[in-house]
N, C-alpha and C positions, 0 to 999 in steps of 0.2 A: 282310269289312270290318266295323268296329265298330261301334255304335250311336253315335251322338254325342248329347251333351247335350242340344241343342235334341230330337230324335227321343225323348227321356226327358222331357222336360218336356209334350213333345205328347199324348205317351200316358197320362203321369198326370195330365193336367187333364182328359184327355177322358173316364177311366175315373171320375175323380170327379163331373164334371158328369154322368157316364150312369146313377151309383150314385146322385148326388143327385135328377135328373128321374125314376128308378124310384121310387124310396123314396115322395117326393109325389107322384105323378102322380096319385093320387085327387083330394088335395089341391088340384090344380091345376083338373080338372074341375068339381070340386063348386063354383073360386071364379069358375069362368066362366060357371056358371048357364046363362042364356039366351046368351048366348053361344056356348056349348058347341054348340048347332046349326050356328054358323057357323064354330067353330073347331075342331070336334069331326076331321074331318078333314084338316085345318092342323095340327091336333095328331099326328095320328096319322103320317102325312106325313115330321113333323119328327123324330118317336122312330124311323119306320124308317131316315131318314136318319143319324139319330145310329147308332144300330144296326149301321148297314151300313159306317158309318165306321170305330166300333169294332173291329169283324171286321178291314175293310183292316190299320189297326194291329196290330193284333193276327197277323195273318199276315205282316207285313212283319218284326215282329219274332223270330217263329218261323223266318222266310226267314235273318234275320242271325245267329239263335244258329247257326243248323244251316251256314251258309258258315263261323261259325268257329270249328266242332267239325272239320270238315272240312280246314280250314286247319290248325286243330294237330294234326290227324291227319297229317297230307299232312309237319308238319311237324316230327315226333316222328318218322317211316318214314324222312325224309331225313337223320335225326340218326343214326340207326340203323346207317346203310349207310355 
């Protein structure tokens, strides 16, 4: 089964919001100051959760190339015969 547009869209907002919250993530901390005690783990929290998202996407996507590698294989063999 294909990837559809919306699942392409999902994964590139989410891989640039992940690249943009790495990139500043000092940034982030240093602007929370005092803060940063109270958020310090709310923060962390939220990057593994982004994190852990990311991977999902990212394996979901790896799951759909490989059904249709498999699919044009299955479907190159039956052209074959």
């Amino acid at each position: 089964m294909p990837i559809n547009r919306t699942e392409i869209i999902y994964l590139c907002t989410g891989a640039l919001a992940g690249f943009f919250v790495a990139k500043n993530f000092d940034k982030f901390k240093e602007k929370a100051g005092p803060l940063n005690e109270k958020l310090g783990p709310l923060l962390e929290t939220a990057a593994e959760a982004a994190r852990d998202a990311y991977a999902a996407a990212t394996r979901r996507v790896a799951e759909r190339a490989e059904e249709m590698q498999d699919a044009a294989a299955a479907a190159s063999t039956s052209a074959q015969e």
